[in-house]
mmCIF file of the protein (N, C-alpha, C, O) and its ligand, coordinates in Angstrom:
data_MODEL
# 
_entry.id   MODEL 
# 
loop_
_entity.id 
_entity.type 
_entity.pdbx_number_of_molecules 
1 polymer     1 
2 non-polymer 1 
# 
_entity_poly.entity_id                      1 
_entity_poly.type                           'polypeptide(L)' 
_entity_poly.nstd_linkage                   no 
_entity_poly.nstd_monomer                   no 
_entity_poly.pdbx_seq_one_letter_code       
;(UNK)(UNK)(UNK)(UNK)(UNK)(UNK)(UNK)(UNK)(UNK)(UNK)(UNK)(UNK)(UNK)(UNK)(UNK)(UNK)
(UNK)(UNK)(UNK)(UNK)(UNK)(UNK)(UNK)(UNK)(UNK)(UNK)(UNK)(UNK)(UNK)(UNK)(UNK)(UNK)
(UNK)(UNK)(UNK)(UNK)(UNK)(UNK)(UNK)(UNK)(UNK)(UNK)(UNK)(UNK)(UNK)(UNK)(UNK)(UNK)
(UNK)(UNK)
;
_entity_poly.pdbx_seq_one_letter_code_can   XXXXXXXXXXXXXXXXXXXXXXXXXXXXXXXXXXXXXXXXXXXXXXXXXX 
_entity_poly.pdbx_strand_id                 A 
# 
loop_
_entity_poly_seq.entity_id 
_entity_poly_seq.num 
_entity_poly_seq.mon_id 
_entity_poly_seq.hetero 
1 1  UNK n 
1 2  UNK n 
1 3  UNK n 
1 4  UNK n 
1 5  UNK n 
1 6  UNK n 
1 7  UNK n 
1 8  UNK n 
1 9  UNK n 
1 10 UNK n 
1 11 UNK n 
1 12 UNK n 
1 13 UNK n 
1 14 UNK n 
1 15 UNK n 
1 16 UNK n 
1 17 UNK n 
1 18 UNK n 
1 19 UNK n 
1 20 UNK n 
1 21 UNK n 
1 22 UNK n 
1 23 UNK n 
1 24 UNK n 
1 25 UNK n 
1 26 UNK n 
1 27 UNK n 
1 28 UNK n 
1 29 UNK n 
1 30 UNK n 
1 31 UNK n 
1 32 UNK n 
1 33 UNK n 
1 34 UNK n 
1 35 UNK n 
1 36 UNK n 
1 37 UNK n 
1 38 UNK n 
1 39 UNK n 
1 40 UNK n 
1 41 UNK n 
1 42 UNK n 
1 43 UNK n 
1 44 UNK n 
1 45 UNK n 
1 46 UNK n 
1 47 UNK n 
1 48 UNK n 
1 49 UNK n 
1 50 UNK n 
# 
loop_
_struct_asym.id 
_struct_asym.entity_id 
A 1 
B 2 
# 
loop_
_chem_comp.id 
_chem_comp.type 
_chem_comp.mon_nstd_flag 
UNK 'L-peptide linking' . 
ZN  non-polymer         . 
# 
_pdbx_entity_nonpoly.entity_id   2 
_pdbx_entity_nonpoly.name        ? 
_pdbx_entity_nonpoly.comp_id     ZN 
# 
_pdbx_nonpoly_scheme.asym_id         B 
_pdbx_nonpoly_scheme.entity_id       2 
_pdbx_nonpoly_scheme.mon_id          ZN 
_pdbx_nonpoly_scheme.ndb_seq_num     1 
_pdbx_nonpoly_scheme.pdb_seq_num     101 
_pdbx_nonpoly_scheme.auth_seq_num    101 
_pdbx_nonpoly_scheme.pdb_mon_id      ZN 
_pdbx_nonpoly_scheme.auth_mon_id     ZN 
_pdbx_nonpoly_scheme.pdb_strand_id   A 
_pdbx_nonpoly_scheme.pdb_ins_code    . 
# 
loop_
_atom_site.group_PDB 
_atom_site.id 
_atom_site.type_symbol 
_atom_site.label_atom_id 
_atom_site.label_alt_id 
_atom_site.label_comp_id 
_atom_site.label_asym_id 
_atom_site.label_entity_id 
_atom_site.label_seq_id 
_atom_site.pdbx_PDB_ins_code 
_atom_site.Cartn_x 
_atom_site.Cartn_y 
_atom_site.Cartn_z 
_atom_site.occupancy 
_atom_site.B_iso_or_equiv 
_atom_site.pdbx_formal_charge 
_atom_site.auth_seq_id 
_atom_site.auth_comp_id 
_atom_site.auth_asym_id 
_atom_site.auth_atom_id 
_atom_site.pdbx_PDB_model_num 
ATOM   1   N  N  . UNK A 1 1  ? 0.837   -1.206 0.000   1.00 0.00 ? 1   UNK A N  1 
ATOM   2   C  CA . UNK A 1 1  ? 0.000   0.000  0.000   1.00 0.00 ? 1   UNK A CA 1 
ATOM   3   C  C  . UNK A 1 1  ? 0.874   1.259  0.000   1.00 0.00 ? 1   UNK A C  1 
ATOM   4   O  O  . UNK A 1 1  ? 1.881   1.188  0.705   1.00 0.00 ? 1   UNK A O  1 
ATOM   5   N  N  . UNK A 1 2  ? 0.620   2.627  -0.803  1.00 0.00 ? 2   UNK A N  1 
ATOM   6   C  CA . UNK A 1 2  ? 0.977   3.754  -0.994  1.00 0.00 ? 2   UNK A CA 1 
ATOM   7   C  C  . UNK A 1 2  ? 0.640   4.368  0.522   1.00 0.00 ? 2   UNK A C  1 
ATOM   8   O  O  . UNK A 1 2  ? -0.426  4.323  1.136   1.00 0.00 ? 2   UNK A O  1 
ATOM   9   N  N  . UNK A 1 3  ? 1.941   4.970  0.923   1.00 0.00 ? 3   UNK A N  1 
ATOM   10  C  CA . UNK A 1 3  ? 1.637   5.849  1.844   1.00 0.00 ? 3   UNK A CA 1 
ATOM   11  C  C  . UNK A 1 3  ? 0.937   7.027  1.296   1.00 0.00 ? 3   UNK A C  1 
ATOM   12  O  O  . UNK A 1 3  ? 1.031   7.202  0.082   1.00 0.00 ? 3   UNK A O  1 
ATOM   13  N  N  . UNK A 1 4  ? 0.210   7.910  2.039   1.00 0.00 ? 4   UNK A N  1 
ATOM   14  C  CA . UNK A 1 4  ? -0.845  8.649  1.774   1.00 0.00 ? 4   UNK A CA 1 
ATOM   15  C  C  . UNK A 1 4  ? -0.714  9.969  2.662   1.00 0.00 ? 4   UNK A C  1 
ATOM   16  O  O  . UNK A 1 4  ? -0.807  9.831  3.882   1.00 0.00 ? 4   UNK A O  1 
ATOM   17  N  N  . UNK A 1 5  ? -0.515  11.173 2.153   1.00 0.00 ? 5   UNK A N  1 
ATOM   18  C  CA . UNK A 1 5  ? -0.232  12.105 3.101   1.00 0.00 ? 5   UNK A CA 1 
ATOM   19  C  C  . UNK A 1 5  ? -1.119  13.261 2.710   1.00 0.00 ? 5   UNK A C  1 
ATOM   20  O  O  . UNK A 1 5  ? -1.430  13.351 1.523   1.00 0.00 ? 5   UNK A O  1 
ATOM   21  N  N  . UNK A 1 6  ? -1.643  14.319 3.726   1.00 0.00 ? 6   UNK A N  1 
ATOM   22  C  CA . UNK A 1 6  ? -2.651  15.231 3.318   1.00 0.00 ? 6   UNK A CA 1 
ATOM   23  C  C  . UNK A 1 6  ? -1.865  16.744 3.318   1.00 0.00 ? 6   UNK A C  1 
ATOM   24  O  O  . UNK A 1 6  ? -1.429  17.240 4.356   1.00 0.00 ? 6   UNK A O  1 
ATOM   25  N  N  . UNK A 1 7  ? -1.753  17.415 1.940   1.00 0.00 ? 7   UNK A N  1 
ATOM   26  C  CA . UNK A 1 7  ? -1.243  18.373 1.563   1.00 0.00 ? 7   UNK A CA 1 
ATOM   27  C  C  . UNK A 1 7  ? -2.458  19.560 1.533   1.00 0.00 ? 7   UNK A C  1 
ATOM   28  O  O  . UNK A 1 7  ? -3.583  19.559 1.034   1.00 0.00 ? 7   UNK A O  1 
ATOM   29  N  N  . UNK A 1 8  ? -1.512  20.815 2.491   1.00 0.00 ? 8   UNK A N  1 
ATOM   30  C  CA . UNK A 1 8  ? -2.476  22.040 1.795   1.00 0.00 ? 8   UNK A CA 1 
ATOM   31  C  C  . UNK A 1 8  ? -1.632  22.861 0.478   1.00 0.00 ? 8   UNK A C  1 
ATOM   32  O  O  . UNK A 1 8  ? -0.527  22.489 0.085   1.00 0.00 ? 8   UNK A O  1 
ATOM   33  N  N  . UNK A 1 9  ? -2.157  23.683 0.073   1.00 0.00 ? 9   UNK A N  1 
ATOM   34  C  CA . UNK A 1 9  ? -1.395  24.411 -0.969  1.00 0.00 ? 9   UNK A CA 1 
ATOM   35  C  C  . UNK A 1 9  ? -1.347  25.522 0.075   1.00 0.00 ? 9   UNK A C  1 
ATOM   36  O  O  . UNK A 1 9  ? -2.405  25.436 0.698   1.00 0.00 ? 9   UNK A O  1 
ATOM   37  N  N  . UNK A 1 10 ? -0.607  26.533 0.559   1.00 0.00 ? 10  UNK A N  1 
ATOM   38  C  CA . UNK A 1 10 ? -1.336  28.024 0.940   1.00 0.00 ? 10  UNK A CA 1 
ATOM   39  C  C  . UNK A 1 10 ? -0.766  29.097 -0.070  1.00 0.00 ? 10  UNK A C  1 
ATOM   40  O  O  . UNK A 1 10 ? 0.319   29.066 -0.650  1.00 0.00 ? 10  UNK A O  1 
ATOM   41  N  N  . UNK A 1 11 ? -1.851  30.139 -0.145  1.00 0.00 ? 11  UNK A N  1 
ATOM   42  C  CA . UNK A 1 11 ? -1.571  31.420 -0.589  1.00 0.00 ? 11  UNK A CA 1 
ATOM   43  C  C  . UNK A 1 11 ? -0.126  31.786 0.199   1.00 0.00 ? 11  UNK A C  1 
ATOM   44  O  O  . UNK A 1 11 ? 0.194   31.407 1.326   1.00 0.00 ? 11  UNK A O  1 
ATOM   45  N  N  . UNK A 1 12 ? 0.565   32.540 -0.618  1.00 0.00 ? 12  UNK A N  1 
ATOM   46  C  CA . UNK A 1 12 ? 1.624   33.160 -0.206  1.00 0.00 ? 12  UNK A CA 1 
ATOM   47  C  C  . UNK A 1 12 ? 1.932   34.757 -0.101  1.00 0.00 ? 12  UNK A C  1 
ATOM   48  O  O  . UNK A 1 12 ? 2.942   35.435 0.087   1.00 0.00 ? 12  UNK A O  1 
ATOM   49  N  N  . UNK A 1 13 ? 0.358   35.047 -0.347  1.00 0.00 ? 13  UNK A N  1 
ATOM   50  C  CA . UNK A 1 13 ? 0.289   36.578 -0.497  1.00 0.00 ? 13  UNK A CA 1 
ATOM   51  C  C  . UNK A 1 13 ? 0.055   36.356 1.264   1.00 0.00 ? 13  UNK A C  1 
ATOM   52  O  O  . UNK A 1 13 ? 0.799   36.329 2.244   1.00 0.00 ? 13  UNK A O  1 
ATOM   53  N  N  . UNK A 1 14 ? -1.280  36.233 1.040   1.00 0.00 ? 14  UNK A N  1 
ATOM   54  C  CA . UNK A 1 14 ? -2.190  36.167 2.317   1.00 0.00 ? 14  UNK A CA 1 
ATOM   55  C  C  . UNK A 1 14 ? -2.114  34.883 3.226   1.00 0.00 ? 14  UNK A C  1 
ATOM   56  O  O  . UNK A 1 14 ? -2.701  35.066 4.293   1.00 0.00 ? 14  UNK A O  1 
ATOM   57  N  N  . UNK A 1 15 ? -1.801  34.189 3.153   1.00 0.00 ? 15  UNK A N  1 
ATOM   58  C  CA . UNK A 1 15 ? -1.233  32.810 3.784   1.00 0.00 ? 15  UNK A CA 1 
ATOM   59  C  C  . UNK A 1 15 ? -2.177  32.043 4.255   1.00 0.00 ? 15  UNK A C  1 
ATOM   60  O  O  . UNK A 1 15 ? -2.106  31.251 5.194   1.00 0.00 ? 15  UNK A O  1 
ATOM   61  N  N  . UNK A 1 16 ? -3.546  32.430 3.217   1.00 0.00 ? 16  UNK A N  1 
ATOM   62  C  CA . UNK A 1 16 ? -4.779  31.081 3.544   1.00 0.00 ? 16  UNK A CA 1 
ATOM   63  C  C  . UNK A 1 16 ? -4.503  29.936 3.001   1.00 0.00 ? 16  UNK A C  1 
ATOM   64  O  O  . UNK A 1 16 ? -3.862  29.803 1.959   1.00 0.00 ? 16  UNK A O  1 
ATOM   65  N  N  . UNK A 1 17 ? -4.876  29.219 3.541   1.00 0.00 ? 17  UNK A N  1 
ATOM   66  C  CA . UNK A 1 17 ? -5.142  28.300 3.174   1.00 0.00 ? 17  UNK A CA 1 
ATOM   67  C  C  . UNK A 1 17 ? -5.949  27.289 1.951   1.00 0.00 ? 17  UNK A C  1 
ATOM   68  O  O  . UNK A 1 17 ? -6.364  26.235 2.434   1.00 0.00 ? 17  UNK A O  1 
ATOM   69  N  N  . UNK A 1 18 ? -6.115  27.397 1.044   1.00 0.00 ? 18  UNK A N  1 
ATOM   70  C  CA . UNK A 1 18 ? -6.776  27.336 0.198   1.00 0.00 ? 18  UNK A CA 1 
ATOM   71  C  C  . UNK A 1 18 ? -6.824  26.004 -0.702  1.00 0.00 ? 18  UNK A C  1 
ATOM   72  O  O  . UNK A 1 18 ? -7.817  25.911 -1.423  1.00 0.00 ? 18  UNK A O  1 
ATOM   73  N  N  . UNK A 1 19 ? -5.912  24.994 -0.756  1.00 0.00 ? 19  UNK A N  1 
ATOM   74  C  CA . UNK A 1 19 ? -6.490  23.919 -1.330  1.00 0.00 ? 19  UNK A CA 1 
ATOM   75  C  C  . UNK A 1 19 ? -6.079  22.606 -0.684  1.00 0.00 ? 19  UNK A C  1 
ATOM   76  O  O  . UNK A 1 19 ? -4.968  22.629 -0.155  1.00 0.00 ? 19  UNK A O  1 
ATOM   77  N  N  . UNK A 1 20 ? -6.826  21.354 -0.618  1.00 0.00 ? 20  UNK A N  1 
ATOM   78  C  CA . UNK A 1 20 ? -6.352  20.348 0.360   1.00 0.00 ? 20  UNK A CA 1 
ATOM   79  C  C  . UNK A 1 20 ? -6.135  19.458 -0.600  1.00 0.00 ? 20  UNK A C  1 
ATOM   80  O  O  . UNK A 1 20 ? -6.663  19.644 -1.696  1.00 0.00 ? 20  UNK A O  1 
ATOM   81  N  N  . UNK A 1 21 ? -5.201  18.161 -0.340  1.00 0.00 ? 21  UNK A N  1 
ATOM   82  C  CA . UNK A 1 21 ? -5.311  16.992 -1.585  1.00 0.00 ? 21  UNK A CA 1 
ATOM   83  C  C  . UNK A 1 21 ? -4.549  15.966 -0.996  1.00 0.00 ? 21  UNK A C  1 
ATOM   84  O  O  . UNK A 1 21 ? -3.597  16.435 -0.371  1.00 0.00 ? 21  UNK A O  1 
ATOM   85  N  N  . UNK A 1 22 ? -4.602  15.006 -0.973  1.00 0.00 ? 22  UNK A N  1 
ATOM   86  C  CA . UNK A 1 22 ? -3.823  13.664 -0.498  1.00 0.00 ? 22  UNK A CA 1 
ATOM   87  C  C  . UNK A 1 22 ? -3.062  13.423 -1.922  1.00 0.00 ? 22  UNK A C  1 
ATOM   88  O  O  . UNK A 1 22 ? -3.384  13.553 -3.103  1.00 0.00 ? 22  UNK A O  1 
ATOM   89  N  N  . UNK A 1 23 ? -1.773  12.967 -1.151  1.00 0.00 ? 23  UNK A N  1 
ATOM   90  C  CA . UNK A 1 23 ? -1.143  12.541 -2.299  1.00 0.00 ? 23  UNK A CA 1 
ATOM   91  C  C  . UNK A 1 23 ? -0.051  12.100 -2.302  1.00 0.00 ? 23  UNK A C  1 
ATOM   92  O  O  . UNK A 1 23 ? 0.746   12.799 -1.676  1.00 0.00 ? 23  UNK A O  1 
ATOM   93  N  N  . UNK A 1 24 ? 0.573   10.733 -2.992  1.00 0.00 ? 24  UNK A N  1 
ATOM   94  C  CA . UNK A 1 24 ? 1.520   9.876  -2.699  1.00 0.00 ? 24  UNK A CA 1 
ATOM   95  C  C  . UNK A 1 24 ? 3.186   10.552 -2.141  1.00 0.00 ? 24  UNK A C  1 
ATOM   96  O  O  . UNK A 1 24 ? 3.833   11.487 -2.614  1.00 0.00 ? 24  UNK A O  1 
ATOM   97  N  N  . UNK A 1 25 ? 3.402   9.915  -1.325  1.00 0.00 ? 25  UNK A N  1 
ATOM   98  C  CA . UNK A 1 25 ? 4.366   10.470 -0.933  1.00 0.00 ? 25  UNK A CA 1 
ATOM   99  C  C  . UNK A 1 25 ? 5.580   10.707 -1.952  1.00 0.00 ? 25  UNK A C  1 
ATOM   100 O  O  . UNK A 1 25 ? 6.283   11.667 -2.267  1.00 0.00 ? 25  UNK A O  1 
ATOM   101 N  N  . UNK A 1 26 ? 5.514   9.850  -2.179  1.00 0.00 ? 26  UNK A N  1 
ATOM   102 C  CA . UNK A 1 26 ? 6.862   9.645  -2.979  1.00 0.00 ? 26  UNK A CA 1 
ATOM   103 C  C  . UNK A 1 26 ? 7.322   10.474 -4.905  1.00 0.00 ? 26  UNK A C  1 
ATOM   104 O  O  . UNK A 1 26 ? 8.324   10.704 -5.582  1.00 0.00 ? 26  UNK A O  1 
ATOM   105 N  N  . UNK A 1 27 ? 5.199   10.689 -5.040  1.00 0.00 ? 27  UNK A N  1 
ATOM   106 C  CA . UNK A 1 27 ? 5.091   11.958 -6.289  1.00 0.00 ? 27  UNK A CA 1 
ATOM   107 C  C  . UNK A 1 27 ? 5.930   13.073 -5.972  1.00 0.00 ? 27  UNK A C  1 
ATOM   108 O  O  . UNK A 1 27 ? 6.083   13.451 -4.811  1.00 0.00 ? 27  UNK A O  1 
ATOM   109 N  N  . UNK A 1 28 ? 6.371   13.510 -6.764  1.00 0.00 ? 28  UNK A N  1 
ATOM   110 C  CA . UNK A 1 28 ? 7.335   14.669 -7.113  1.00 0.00 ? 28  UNK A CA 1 
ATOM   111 C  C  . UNK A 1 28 ? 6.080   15.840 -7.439  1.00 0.00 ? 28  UNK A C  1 
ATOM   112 O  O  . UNK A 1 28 ? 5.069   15.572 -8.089  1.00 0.00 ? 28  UNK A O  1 
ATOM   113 N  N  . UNK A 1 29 ? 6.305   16.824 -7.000  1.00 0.00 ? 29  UNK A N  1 
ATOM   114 C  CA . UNK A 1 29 ? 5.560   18.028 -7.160  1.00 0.00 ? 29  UNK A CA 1 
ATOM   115 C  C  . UNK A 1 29 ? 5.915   19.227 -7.188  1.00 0.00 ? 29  UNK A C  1 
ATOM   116 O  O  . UNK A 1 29 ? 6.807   19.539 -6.400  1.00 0.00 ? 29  UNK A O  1 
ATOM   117 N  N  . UNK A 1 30 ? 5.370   20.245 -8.054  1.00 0.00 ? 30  UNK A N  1 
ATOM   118 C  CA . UNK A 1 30 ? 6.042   21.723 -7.952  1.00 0.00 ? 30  UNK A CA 1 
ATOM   119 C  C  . UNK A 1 30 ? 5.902   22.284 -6.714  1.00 0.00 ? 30  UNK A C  1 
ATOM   120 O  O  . UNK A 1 30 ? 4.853   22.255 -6.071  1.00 0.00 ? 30  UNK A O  1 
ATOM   121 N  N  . UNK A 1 31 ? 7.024   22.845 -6.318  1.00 0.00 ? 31  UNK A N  1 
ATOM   122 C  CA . UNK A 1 31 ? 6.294   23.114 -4.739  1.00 0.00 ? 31  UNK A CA 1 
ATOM   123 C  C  . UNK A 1 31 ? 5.795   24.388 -4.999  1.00 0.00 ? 31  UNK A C  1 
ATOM   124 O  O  . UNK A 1 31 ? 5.021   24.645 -4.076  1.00 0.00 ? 31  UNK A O  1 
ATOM   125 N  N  . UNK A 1 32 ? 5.849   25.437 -5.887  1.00 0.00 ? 32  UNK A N  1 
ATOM   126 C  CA . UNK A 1 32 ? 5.062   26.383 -6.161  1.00 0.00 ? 32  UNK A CA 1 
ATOM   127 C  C  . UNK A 1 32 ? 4.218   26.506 -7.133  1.00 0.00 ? 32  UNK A C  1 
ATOM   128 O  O  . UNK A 1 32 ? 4.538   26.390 -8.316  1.00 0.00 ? 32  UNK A O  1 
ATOM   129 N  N  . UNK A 1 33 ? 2.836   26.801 -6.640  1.00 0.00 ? 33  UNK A N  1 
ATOM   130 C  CA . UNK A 1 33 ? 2.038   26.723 -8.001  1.00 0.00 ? 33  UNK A CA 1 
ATOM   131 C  C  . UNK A 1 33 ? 1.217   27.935 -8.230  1.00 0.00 ? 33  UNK A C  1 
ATOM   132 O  O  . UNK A 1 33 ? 1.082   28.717 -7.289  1.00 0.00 ? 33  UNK A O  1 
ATOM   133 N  N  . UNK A 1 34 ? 0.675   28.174 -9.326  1.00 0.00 ? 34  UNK A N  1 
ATOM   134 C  CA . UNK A 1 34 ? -0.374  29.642 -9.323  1.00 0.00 ? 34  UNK A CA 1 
ATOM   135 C  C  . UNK A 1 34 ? -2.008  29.175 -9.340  1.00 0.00 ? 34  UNK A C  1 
ATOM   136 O  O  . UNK A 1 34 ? -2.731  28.622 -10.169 1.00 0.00 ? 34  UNK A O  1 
ATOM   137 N  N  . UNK A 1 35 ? -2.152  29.599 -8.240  1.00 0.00 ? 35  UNK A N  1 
ATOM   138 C  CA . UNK A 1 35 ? -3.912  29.112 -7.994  1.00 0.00 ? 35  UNK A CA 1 
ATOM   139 C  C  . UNK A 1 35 ? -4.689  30.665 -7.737  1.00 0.00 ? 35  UNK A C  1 
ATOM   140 O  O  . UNK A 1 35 ? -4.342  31.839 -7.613  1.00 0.00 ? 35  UNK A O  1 
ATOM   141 N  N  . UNK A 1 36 ? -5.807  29.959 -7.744  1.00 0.00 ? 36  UNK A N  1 
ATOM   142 C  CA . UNK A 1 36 ? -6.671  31.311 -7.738  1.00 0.00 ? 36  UNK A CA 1 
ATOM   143 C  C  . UNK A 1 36 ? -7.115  31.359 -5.861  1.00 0.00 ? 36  UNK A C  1 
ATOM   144 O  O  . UNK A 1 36 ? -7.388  30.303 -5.290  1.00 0.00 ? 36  UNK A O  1 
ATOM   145 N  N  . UNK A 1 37 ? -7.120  32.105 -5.442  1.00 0.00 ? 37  UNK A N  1 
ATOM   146 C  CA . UNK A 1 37 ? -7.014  32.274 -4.270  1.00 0.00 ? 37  UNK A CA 1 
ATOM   147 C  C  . UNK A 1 37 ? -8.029  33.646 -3.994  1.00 0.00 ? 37  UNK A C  1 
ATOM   148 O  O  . UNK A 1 37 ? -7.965  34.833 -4.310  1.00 0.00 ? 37  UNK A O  1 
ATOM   149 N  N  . UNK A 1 38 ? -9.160  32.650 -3.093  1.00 0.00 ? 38  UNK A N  1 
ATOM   150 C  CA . UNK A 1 38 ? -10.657 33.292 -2.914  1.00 0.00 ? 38  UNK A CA 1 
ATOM   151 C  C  . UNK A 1 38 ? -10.418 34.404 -2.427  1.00 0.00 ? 38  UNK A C  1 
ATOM   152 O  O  . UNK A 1 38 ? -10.896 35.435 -2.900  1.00 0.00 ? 38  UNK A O  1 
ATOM   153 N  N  . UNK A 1 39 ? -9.375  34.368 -1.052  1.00 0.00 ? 39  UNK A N  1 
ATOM   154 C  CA . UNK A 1 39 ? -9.016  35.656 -0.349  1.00 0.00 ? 39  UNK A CA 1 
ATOM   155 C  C  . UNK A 1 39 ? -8.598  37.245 -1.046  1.00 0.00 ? 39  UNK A C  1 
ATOM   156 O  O  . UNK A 1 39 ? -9.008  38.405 -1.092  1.00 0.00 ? 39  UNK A O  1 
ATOM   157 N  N  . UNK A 1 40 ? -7.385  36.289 -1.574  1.00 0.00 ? 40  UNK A N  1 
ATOM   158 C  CA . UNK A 1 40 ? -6.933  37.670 -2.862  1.00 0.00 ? 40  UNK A CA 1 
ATOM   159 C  C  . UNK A 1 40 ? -7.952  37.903 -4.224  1.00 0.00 ? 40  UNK A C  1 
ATOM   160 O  O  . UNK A 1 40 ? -7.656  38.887 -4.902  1.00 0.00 ? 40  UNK A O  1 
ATOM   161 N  N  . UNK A 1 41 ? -8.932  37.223 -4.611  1.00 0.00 ? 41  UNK A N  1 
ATOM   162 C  CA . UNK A 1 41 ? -9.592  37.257 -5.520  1.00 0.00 ? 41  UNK A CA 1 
ATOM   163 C  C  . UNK A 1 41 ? -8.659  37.358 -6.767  1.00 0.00 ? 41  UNK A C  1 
ATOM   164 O  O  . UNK A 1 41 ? -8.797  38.276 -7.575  1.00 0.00 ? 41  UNK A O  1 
ATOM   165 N  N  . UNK A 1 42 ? -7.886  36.575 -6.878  1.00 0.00 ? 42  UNK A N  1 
ATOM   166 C  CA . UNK A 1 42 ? -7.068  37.000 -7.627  1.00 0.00 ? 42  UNK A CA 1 
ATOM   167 C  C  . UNK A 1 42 ? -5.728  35.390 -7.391  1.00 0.00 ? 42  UNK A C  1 
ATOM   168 O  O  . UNK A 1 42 ? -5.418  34.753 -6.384  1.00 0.00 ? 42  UNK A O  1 
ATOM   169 N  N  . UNK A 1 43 ? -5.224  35.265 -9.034  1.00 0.00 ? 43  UNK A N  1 
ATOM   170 C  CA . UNK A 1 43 ? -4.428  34.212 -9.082  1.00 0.00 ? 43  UNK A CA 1 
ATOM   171 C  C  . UNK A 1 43 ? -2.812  34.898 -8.139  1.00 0.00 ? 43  UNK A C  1 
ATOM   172 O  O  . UNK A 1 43 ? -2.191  35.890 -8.520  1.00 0.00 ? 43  UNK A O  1 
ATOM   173 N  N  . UNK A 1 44 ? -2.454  34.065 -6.922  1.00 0.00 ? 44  UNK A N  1 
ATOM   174 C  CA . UNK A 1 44 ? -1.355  34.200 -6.818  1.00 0.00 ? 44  UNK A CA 1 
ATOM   175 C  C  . UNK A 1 44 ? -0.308  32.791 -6.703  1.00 0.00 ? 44  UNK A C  1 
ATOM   176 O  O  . UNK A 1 44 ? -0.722  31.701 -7.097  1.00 0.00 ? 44  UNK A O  1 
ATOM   177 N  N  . UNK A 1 45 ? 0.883   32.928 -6.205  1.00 0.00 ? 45  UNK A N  1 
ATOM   178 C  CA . UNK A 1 45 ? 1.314   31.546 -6.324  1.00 0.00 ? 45  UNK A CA 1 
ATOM   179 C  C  . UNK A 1 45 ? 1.367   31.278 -4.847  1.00 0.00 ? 45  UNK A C  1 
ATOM   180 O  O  . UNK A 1 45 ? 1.731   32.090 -3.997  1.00 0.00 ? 45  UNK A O  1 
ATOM   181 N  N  . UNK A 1 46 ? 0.827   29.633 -4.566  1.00 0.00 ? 46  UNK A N  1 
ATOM   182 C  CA . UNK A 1 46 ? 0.754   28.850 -3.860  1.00 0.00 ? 46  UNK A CA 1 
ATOM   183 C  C  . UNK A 1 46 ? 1.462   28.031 -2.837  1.00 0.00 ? 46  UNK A C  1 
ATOM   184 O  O  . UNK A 1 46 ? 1.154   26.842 -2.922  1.00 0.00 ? 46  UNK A O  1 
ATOM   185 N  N  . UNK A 1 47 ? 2.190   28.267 -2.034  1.00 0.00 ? 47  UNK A N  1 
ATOM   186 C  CA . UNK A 1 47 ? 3.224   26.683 -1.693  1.00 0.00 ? 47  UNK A CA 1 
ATOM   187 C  C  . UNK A 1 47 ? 2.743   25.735 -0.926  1.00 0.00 ? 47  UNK A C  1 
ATOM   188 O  O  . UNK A 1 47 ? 1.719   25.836 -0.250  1.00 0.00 ? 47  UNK A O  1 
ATOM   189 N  N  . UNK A 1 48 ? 3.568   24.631 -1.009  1.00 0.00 ? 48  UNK A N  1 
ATOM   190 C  CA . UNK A 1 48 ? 2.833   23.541 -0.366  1.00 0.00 ? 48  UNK A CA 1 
ATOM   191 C  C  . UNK A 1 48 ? 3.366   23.488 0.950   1.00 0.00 ? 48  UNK A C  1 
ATOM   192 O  O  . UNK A 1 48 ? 4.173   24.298 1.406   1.00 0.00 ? 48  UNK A O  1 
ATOM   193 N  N  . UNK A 1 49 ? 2.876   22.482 1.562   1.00 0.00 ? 49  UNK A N  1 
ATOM   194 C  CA . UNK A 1 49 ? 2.687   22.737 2.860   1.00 0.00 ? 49  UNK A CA 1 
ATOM   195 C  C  . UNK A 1 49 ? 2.317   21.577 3.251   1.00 0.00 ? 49  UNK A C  1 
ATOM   196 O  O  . UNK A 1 49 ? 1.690   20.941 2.405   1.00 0.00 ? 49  UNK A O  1 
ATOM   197 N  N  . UNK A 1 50 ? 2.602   20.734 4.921   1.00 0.00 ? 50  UNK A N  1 
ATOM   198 C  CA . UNK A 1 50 ? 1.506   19.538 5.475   1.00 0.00 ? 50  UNK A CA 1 
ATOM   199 C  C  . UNK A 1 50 ? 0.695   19.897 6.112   1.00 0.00 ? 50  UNK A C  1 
ATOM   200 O  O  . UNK A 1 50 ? -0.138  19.107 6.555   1.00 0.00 ? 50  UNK A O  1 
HETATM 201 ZN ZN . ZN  B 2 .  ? -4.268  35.004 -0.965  1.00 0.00 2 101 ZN  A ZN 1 
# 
C-alpha cells in the first residue's frame, strides 16, 4: 500500500489556506504553483505545505 499524506497548498500573499489533496508520498511536485485564491480574488502563487 501507498503511503498517503494530506497536503495544503497556501496562498503566499495572504497565507490562507486554500487547497487540500492527499497525495503519494513519494510523487514529485512543484512546490510552487499559481492558484486562484478566494481571499486575494485574484491568481497568486501557492506553496505547499503539510
Ligand atoms: Zn491570498
Amino acid at each position: 500500500m501507498a503511503e498517503r499524506i494530506t497536503f495544503y497548498l497556501a496562498c503566499t500573499v495572504c497565507k490562507n489556506r486554500n487547497y487540500h489533496y492527499a497525495r503519494n508520498k513519494k510523487k514529485e511536485y512543484k512546490v510552487e504553483t499559481n492558484k486562484f485564491c478566494s481571499n486575494c480574488k485574484k491568481h497568486t502563487p501557492h506553496k505547499e505545505g503539510k
